[in-house]
C-alpha positions in Angstrom: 85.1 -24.0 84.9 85.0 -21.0 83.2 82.8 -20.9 80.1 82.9 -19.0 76.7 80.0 -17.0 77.7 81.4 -16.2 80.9 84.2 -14.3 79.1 82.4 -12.6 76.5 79.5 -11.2 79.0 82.4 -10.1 81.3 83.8 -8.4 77.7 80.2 -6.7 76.8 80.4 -5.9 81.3 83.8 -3.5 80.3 82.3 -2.2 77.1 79.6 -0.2 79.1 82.2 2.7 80.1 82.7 2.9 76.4 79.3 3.1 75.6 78.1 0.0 74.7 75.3 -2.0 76.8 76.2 -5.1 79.0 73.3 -6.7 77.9 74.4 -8.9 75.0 71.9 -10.4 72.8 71.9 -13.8 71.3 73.7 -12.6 67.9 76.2 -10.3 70.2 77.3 -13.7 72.1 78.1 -15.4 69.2 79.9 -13.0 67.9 82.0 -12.6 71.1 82.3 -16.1 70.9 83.9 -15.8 67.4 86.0 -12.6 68.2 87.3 -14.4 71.7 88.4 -17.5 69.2 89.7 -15.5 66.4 92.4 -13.5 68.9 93.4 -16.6 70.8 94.7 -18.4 67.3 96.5 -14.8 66.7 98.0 -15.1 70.1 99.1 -18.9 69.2 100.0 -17.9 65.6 102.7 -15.3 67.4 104.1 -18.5 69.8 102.2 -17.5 72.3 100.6 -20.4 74.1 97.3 -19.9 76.5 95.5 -23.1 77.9 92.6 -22.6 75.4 90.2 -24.1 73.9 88.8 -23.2 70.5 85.7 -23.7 69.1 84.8 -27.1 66.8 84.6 -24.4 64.0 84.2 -21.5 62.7 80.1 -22.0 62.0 80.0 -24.1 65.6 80.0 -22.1 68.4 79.1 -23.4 71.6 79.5 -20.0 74.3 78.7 -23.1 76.8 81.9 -24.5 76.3 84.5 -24.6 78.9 87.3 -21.9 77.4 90.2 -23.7 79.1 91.3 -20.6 80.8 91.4 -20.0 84.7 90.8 -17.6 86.9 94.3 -16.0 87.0 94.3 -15.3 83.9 91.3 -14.3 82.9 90.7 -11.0 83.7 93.6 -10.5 80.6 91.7 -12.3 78.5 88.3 -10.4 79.1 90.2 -7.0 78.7 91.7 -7.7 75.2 88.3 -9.2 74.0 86.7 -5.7 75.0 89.7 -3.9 73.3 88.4 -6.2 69.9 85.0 -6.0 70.2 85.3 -1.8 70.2 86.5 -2.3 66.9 83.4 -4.6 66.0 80.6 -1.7 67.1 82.8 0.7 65.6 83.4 2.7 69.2 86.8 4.2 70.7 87.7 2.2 73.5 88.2 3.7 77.0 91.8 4.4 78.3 91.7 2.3 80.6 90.5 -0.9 78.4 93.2 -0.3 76.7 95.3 0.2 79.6 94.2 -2.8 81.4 94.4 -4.5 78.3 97.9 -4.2 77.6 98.7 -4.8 80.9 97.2 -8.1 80.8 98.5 -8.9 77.9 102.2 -7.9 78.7 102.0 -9.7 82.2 100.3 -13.4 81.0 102.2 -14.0 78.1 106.2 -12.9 76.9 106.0 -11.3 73.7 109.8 -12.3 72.9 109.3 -14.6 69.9 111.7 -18.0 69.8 114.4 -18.5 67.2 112.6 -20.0 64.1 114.0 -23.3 63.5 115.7 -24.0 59.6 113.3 -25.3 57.3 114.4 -29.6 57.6 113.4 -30.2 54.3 115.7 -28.3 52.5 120.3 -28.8 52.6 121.5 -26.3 54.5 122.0 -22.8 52.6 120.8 -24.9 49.7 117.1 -22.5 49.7 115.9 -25.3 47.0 112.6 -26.2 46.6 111.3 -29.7 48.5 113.0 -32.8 46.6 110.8 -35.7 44.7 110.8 -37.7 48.7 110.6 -36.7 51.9 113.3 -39.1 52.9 115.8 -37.4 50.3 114.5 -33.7 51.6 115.1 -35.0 55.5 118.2 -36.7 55.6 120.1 -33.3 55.3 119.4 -32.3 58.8 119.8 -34.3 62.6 116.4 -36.3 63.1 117.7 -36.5 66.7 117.4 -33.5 67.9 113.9 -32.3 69.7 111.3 -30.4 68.1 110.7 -26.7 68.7 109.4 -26.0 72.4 106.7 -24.3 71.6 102.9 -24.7 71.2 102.8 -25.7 68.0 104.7 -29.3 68.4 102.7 -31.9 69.3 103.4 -34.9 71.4 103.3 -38.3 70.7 104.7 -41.6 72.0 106.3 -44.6 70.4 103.1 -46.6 69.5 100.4 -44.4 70.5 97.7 -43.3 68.2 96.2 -39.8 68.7 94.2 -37.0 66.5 95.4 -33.6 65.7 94.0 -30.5 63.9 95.9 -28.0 61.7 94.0 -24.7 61.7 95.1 -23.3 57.9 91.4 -20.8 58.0 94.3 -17.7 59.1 95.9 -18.3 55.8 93.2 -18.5 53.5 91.9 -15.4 51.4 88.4 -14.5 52.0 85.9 -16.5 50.2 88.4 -18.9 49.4 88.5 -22.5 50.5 91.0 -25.5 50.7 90.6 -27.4 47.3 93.4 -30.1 47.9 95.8 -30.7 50.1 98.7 -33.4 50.4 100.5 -34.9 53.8 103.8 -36.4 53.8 104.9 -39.2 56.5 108.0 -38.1 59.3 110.3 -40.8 59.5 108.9 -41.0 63.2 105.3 -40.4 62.2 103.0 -42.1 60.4 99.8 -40.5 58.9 97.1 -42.8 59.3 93.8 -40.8 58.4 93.4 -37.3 57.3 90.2 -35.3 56.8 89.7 -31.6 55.7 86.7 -29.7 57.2 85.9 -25.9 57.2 89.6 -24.9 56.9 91.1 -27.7 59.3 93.0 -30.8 58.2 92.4 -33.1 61.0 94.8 -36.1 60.5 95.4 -39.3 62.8 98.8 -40.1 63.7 101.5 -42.8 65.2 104.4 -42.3 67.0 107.0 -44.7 65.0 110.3 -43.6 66.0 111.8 -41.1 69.1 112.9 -38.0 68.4 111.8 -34.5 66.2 109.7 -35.6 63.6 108.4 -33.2 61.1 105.6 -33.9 58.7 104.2 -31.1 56.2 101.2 -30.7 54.7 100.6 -28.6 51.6 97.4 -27.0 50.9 96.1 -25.6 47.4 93.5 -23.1 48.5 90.6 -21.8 45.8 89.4 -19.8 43.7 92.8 -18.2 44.6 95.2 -20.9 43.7 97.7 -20.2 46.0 99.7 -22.9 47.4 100.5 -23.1 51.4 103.1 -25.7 52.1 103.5 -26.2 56.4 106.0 -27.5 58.6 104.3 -29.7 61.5 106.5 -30.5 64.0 105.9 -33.7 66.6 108.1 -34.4 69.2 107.8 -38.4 69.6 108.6 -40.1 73.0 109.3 -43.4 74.2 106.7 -45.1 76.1 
């Protein structure tokens, strides 16, 4: 298992041929910690889909916790944390952090983004705003075809009753927070439970009907007032 700490101390290891000690303190591993999370939701937020594991939340961090991420492919992710934490002491990276970083990078994970998918809540070339139901909104597009491949569908069987958390914190405006928010049901998904916490909506959900299910969640964010509205898409299997 390869923890947190493991891969921010091997970060801080790096950072000495750019002039920063190895010898982390207590405050420096927590923000490691933070920076290591932080870039692995930007790397998800670009479809790109690492076997990791984030922190609870933004004001839990645990550098204890297994990070998910193996030994192949972790010397990548130890060079790009490096390459982010330069930017945290305010110090020029070496050439080769950078070098190795890229490298990494380039080699673990293809930067070619997918095809978006059309919006399923709107009639094709339509470009109206969501209708009074979700059923209305939906019925305009195939519910049999799959959801996206990518790693933000989640899977769920017929029957099956599972948790998931939606990470909004990327969207929100600094010193803002989520004020409100509003879920509507897939035809192939029900919404049992819902619960908003430091930026995530965690919601439990059933798997009613096969086939690409899309819910989406609408967030009103404050002092800002600005309004988030967010596909979700589940992929729902038999049993």
């Amino acid at each position: 298992m390869i923890t947190k700490i493991d891969i921010v101390l091997g970060a801080y290891e790096e950072l000495r041929i750019s002039g920063l000690t190895s010898k982390a303190t207590p405050e420096e591993i927590t923000t490691g910690v933070r920076r290591l999370d932080n870039m692995m939701l930007s790397w998800k937020n670009k479809n790109l889909c690492p076997s990791y594991i984030r922190s609870t939340s933004y004001s839990d961090i645990d550098p204890n916790q297994d990070s998910g991420i193996n030994d192949v492919d972790m010397f990548a992710v130890v060079a790009n944390l490096a390459k982010n934490l330069c930017a945290v002491f305010g110090k020029a990276c070496h050439p080769q952090t950078l070098i190795d970083a890229k490298e990494g990078y380039d080699n673990l994970f293809s930067v070619e983004a997918p095809e978006r998918e059309s919006d399923p809540y709107m009639p094709l070339g339509s470009g109206r705003k969501l209708g009074s139901s979700f059923a209305q909104a939906y019925k305009f597009q195939d519910n049999d075809k799959n959801a996206p491949d990518d790693c933000a569908t989640f899977d769920l069987k017929v029957g099956q009753v599972d948790n998931f958390s939606i990470d909004f914190n990327s969207y929100l405006l600094e010193g803002n927070t989520i004020q409100s928010y509003a879920i509507g049901d897939g035809q192939g998904v029900s919404i049992l439970s819902s619960v908003e916490v430091d930026g995530f909506i965690n919601i439990q959900a059933k798997g009613l009907i096969v086939g690409f299910s899309p819910i989406k969640v609408t967030i009103t964010s404050a002092p800002s007032g600005r309004v988030n509205p967010e596909t979700i898409n589940f992929n729902v299997t038999s049993t």
